[in-house]
KEKOL-742628 format. One record per residue: residue in one letter; x, y, z of N, C-alpha, C, O, CB in turn. Coordinates in steps of 0.1 Angstrom, whole numbers, plus 5000, padded with zeros to 4 digits. Last residue first. Glycine has a CB too. Example, Ala and Ser with C-alpha at 12.3 -4.5 7.8 and 13.67 -1.06 7.14 Angstrom:
% residues 2
> residuo, nX, nY, nZ, caX, caY, caZ, cX, cY, cZ, oX, oY, oZ, cbX, cbY, cbZ
> s, 5128, 4978, 5071, 5137, 4989, 5071, 5129, 5000, 5079, 5134, 5011, 5080, 5141, 4994, 5057
> a, 5132, 4943, 5078, 5123, 4955, 5078, 5132, 4967, 5078, 5142, 4967, 5085, 5113, 4955, 5090
//
This chain:
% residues 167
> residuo, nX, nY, nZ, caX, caY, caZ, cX, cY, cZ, oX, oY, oZ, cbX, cbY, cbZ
> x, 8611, 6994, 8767, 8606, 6995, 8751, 8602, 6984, 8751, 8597, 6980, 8740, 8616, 6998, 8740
> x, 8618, 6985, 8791, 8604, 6992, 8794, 8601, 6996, 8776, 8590, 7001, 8773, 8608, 7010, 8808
> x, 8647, 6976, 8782, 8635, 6968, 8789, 8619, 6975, 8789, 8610, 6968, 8787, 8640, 6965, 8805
> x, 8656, 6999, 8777, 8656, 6989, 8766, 8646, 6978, 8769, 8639, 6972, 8761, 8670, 6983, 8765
> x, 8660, 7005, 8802, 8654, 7014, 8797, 8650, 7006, 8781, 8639, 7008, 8775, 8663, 7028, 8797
> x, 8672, 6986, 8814, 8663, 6987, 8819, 8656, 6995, 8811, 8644, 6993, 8812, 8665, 6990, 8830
> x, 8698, 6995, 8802, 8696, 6980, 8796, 8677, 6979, 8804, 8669, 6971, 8798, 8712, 6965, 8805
> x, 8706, 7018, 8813, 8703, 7016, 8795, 8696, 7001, 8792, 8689, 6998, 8782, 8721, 7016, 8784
> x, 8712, 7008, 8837, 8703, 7019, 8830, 8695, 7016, 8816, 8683, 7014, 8812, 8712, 7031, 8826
> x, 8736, 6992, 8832, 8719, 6988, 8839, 8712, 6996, 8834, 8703, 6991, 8826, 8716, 6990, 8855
> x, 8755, 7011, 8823, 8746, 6999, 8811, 8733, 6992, 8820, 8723, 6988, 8814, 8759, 6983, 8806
> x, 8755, 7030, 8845, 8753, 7035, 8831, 8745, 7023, 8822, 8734, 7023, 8816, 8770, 7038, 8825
> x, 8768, 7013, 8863, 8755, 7016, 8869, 8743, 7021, 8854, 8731, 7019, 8852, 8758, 7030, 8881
> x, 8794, 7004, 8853, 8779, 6995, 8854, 8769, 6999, 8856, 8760, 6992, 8852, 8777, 6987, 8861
> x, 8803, 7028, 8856, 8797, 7027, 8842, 8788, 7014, 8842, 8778, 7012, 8835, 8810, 7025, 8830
> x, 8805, 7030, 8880, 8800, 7037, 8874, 8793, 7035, 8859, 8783, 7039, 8854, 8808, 7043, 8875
> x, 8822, 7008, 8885, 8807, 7010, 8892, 8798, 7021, 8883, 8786, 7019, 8880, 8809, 7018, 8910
> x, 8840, 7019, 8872, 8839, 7008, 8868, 8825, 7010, 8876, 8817, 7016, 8869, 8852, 6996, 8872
> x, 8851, 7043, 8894, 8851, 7040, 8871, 8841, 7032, 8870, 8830, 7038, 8867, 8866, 7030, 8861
> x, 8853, 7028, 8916, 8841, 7039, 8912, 8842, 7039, 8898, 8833, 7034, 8891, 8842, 7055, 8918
> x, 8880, 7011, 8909, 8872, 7004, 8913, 8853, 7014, 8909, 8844, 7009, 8901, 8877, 7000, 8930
> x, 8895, 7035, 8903, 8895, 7021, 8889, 8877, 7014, 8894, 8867, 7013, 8887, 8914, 7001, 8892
> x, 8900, 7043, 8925, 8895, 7053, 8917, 8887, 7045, 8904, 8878, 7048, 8897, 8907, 7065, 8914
> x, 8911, 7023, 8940, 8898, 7028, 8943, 8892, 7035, 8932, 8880, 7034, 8930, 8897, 7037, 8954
> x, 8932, 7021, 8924, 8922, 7010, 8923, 8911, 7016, 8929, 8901, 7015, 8923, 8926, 6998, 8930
> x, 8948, 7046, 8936, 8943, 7043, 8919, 8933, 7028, 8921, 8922, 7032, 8918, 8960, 7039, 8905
> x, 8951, 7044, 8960, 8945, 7049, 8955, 8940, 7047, 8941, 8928, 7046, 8937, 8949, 7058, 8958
> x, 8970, 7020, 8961, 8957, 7014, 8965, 8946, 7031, 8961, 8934, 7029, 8959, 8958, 7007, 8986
> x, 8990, 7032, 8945, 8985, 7021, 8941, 8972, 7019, 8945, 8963, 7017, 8937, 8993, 7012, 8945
> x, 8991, 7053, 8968, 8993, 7055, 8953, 8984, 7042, 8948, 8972, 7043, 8948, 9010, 7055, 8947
> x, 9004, 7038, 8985, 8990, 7044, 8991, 8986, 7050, 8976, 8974, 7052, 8976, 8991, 7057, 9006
> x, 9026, 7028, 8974, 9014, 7019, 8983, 9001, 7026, 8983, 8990, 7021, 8982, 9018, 7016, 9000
> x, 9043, 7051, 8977, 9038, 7044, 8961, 9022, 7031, 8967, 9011, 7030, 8962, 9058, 7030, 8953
> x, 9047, 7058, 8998, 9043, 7067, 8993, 9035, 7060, 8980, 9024, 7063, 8974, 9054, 7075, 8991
> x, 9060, 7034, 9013, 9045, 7040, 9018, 9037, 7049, 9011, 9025, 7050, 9013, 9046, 7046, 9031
> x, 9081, 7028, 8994, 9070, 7020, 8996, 9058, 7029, 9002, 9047, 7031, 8996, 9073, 7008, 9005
> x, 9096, 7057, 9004, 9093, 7057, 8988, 9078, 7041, 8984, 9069, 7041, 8976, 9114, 7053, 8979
> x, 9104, 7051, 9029, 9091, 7062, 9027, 9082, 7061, 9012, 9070, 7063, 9010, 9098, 7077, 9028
> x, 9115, 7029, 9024, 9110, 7028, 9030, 9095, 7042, 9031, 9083, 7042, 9033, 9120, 7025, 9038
> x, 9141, 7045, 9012, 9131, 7030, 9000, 9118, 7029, 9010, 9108, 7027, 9003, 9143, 7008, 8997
> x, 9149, 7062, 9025, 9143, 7066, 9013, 9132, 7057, 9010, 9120, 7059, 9008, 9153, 7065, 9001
> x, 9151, 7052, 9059, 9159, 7050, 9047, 9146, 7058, 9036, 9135, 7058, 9040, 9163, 7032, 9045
> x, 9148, 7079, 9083, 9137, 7069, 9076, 9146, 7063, 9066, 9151, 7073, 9061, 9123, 7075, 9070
> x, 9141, 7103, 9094, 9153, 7104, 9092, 9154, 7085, 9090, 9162, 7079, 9097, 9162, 7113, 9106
> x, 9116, 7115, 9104, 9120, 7103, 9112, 9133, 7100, 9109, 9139, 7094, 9118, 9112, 7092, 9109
> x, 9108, 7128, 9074, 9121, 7138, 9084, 9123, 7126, 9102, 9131, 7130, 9110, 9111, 7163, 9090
> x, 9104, 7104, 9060, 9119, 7112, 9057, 9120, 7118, 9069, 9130, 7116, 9076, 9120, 7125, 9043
> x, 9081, 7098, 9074, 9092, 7089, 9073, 9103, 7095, 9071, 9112, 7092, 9079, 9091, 7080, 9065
> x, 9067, 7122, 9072, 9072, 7114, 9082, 9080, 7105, 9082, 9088, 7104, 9091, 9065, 7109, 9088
> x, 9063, 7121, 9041, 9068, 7135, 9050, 9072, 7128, 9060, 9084, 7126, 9059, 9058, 7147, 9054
> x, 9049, 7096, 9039, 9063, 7101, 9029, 9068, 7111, 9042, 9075, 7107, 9051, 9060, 7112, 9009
> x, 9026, 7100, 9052, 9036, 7091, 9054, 9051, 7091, 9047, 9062, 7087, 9051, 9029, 7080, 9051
> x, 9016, 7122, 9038, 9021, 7122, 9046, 9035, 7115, 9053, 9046, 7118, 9056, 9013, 7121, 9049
> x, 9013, 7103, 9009, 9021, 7121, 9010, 9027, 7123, 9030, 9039, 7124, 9033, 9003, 7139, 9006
> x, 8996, 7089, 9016, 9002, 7083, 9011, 9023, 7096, 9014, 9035, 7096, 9018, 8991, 7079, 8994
> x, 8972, 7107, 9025, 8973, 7094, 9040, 8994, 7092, 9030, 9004, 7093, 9037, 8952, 7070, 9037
> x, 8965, 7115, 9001, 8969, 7122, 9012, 8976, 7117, 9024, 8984, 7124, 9030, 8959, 7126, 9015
> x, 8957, 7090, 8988, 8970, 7098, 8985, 8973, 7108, 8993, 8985, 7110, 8994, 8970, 7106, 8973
> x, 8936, 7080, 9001, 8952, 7073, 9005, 8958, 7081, 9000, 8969, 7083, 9007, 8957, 7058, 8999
> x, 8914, 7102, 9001, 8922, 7101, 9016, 8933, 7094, 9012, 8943, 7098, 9018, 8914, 7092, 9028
> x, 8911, 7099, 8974, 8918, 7105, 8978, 8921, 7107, 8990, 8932, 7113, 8993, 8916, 7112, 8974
> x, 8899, 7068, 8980, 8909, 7075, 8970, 8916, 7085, 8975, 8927, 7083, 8980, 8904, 7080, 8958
> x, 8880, 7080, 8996, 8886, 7068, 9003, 8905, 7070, 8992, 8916, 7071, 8995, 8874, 7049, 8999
> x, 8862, 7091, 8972, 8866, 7102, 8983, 8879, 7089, 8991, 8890, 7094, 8988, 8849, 7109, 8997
> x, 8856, 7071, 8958, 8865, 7083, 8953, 8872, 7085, 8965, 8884, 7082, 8968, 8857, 7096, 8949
> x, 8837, 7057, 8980, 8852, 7047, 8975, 8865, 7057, 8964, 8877, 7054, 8962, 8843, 7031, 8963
> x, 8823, 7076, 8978, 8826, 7071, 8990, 8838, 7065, 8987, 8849, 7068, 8992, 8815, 7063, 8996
> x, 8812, 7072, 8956, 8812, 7090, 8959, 8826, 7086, 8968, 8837, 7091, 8965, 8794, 7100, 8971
> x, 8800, 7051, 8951, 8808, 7051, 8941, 8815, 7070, 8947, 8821, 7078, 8940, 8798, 7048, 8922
> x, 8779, 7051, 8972, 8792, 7042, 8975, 8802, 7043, 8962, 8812, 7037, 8963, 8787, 7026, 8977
> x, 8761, 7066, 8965, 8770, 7073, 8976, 8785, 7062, 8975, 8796, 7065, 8977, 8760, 7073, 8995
> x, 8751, 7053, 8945, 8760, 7063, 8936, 8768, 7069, 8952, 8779, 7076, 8952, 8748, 7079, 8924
> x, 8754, 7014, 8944, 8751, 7030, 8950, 8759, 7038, 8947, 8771, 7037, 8946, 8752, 7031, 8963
> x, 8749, 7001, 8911, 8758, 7003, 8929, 8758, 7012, 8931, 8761, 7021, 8923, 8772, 7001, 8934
> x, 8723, 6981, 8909, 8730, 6992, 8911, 8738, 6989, 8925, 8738, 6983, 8936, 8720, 7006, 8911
> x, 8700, 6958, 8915, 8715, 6956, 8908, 8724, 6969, 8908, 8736, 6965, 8906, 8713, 6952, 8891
> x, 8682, 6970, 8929, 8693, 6961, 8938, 8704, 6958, 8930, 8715, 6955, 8934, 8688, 6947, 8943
> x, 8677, 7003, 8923, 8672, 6985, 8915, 8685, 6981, 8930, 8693, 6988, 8937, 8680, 6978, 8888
> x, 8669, 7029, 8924, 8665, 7022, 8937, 8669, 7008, 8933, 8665, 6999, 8941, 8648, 7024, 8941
> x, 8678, 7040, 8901, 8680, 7046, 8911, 8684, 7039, 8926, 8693, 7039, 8934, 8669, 7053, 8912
> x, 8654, 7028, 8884, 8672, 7027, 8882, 8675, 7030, 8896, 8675, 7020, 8903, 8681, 7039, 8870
> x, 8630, 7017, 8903, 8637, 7024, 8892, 8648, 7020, 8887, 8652, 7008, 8886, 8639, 7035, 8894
> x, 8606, 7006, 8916, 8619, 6993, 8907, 8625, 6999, 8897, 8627, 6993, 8886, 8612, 6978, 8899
> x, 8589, 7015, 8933, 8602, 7022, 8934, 8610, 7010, 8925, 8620, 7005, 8930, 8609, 7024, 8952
> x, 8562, 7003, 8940, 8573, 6999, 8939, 8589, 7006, 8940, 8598, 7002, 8947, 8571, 6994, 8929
> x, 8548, 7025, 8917, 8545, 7022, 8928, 8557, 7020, 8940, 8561, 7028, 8948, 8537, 7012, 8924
> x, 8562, 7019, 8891, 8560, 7033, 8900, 8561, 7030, 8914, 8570, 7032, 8922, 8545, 7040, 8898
> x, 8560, 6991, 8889, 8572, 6997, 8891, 8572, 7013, 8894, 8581, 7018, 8899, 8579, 6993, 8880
> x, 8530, 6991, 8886, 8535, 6986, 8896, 8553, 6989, 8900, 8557, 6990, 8912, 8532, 6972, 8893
> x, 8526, 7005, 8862, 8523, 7017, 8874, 8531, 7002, 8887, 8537, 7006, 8897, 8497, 7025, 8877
> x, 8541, 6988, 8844, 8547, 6999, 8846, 8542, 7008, 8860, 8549, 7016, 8866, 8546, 7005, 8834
> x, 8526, 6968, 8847, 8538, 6964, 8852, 8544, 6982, 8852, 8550, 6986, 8862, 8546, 6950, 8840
> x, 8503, 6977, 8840, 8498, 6974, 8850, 8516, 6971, 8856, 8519, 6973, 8868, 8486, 6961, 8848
> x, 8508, 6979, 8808, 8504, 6994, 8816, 8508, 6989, 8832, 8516, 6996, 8838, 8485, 7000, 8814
> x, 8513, 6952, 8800, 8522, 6963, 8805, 8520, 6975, 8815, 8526, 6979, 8825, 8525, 6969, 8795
> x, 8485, 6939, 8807, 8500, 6937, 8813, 8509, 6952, 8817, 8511, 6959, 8828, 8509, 6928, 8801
> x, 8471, 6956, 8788, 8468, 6960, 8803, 8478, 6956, 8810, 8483, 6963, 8819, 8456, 6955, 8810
> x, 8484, 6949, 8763, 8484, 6963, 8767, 8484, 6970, 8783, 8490, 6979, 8788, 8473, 6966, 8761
> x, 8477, 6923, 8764, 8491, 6927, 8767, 8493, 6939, 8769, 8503, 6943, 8775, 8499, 6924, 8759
> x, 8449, 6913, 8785, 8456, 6921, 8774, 8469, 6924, 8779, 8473, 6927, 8790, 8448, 6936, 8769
> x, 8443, 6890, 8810, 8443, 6904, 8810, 8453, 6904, 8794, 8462, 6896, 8793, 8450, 6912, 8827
> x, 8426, 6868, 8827, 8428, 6871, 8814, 8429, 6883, 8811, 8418, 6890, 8809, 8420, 6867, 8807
> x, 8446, 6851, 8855, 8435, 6859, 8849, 8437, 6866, 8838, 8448, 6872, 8836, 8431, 6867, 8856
> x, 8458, 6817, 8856, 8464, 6833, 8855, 8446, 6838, 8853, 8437, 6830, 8851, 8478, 6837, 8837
> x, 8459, 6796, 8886, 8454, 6798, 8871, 8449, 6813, 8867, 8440, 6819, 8873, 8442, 6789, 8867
> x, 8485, 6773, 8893, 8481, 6787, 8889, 8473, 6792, 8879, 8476, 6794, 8868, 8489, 6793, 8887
> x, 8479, 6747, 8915, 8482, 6752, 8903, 8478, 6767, 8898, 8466, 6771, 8899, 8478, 6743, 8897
> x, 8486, 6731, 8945, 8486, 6742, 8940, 8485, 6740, 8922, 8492, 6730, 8917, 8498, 6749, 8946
> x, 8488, 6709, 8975, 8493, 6712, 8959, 8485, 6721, 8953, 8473, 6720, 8957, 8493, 6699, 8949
> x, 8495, 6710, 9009, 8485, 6711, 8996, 8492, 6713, 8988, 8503, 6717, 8990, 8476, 6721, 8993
> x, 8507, 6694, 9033, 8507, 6699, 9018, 8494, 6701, 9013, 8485, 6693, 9014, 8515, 6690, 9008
> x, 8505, 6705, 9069, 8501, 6698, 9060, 8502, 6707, 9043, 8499, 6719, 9040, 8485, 6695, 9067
> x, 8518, 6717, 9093, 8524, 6702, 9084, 8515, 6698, 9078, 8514, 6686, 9080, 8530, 6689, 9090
> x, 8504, 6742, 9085, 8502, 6736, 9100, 8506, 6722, 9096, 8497, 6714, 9096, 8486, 6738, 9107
> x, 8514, 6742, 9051, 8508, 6749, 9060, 8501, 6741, 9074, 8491, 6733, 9071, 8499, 6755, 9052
> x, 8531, 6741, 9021, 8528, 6738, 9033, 8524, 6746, 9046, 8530, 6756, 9050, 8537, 6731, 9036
> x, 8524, 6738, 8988, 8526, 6751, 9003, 8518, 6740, 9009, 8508, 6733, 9007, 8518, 6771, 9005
> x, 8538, 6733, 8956, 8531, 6727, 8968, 8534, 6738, 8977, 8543, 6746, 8975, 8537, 6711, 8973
> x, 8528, 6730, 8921, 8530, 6739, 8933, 8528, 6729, 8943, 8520, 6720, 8942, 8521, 6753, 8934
> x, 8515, 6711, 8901, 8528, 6711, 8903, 8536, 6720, 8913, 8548, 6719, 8914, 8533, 6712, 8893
> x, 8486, 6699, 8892, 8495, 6705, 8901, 8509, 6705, 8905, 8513, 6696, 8913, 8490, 6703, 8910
> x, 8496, 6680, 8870, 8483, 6693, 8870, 8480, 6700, 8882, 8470, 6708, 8881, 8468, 6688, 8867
> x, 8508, 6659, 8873, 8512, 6670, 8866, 8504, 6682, 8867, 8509, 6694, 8865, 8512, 6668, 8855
> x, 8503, 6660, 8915, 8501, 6654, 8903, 8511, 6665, 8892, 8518, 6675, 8895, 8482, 6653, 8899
> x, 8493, 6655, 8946, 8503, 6661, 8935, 8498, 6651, 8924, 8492, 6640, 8924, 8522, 6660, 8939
> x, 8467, 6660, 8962, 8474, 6650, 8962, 8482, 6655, 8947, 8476, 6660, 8937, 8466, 6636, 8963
> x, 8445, 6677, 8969, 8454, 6674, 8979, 8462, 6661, 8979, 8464, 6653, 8988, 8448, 6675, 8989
> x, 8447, 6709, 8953, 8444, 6697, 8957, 8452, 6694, 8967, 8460, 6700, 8973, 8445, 6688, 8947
> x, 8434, 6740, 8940, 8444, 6735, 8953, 8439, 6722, 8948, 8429, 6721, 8940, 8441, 6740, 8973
> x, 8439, 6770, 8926, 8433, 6759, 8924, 8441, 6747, 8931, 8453, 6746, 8929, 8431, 6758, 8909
> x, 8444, 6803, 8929, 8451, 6790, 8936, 8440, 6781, 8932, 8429, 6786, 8935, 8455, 6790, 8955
> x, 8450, 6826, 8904, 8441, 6818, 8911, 8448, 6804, 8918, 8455, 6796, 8912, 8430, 6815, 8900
> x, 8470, 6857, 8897, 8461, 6845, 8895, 8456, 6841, 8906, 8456, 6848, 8916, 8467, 6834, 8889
> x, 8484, 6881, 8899, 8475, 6876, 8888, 8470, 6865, 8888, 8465, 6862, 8878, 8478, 6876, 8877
> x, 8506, 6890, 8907, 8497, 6883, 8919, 8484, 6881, 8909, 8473, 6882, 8915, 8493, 6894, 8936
> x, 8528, 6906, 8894, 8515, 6914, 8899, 8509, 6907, 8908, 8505, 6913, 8918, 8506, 6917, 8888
> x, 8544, 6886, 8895, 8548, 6894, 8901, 8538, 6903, 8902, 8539, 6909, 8912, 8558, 6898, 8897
> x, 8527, 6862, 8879, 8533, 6859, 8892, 8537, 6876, 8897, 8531, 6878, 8907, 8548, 6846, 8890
> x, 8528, 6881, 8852, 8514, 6879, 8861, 8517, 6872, 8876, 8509, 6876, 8885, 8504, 6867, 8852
> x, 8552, 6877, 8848, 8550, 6893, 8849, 8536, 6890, 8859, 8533, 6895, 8870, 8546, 6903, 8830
> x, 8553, 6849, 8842, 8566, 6851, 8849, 8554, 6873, 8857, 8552, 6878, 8868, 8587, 6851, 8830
> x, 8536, 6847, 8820, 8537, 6843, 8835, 8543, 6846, 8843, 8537, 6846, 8853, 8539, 6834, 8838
> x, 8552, 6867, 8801, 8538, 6864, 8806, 8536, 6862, 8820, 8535, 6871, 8828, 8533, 6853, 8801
> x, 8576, 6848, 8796, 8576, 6861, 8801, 8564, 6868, 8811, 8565, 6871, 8822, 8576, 6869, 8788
> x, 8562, 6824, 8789, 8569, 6823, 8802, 8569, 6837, 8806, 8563, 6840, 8816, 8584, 6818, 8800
> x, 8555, 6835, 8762, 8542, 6830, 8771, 8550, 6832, 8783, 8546, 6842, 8790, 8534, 6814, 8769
> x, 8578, 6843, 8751, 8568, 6850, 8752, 8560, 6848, 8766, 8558, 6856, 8776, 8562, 6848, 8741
> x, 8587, 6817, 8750, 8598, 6827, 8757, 8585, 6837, 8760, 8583, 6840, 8772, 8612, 6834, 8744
> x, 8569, 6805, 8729, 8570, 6799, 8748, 8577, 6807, 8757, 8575, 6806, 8769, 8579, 6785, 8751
> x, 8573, 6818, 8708, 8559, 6822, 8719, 8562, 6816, 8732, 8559, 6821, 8743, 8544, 6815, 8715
> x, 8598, 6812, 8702, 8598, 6825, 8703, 8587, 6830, 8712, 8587, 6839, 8720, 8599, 6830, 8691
> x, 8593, 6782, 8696, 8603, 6787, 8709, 8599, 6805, 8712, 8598, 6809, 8724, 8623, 6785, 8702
> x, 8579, 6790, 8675, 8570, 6780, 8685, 8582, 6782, 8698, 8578, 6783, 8710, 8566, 6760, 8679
> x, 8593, 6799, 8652, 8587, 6804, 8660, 8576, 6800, 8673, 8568, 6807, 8678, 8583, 6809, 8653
> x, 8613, 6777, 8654, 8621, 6790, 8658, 8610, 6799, 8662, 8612, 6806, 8672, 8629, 6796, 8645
> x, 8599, 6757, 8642, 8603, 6755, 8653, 8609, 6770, 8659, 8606, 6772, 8671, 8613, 6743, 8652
> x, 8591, 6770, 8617, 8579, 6767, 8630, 8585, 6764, 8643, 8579, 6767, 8653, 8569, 6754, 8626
> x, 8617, 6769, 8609, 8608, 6784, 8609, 8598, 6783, 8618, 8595, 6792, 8625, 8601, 6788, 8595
> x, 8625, 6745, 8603, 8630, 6755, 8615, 8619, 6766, 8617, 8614, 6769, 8628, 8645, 6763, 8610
> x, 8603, 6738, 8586, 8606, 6731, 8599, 8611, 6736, 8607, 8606, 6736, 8618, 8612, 6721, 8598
> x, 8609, 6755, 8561, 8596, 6753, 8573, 8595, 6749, 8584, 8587, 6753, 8592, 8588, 6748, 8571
> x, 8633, 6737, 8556, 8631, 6749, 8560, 8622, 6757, 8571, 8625, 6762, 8582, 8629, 6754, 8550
> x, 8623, 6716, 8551, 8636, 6716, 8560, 8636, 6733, 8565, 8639, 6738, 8576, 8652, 6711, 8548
> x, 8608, 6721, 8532, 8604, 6711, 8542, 8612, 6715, 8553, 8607, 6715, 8564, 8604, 6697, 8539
> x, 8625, 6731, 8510, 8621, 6739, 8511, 8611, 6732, 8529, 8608, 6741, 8536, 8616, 6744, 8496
> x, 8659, 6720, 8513, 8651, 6717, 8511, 8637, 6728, 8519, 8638, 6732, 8530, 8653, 6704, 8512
> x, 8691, 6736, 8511, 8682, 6731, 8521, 8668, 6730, 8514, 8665, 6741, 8509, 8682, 6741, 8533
//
């Protein structure tokens, strides 16, 4: 590869890497409320927001305020204090009552599963018939138990992946 050819990616690879950057940016300054409505009243490129209000458009453009990436962060982290946008509380978690809840549901079918065995035999019941109600409630117990596993450990890589986020 020619040494032109080279440079060429390298500027392209790092000119993608700031726009990811800059977007990030924006993207963090929209969730604090960092900016400025500069309104018109006729669209263009240089407005590209529109709000409507009593049926009438305005067009919009955002124009951020000049804050350090230092003050970003700090400012994104007391806003997720603030906020509650822990692990704990995220909307991507699954509730640790509902991973408690769907156990416990577990072991109600094996219990629910045992009975039904007991009743059906002394009902004086063919075998194969108690032996479905017994294995059924088996089955749907183990998926519950598959199903909390599994919640569980998603709840584990959100974590980690949020905590990877705040580095």
């Amino acid at each position: 590869m020619s040494r032109e050819k080279y440079e060429a990616l390298l500027i392209k690879k790092q000119a993608e890497k700031e726009k990811l950057a800059f977007k990030k940016r924006n993207e963090q300054l929209d969730t604090l409320g960092l900016y400025a409505k500069v309104t018109s009243d006729t669209k263009s490129d240089e407005f590209p927001f529109a709000e409507e209000f009593n049926d009438k458009v305005t067009y919009y453009k955002k124009v951020y305020e000049d804050v350090t990436d230092d003050e970003l962060k700090e400012l994104m982290e007391i806003n997720q204090e603030l906020n509650g946008d822990s692990f704990e509380q995220s909307d991507l978690t699954y509730s640790k009552n509902n991973i408690k809840f769907s156990y416990f549901l577990g072991i109600m079918m094996i219990i629910v599963g045992f009975f039904l065995f007991v009743i059906l035999l002394s009902n004086d019941a063919p075998i194969v018939y108690a032996l479905i109600a017994l294995f059924s409630s088996l089955t749907t117990a183990s998926i519950l138990f598959s199903l909390s596993q599994l919640a569980a450990q998603l709840n584990h890589l959100i974590k980690i992946t949020i905590e990877k986020d705040k580095e």
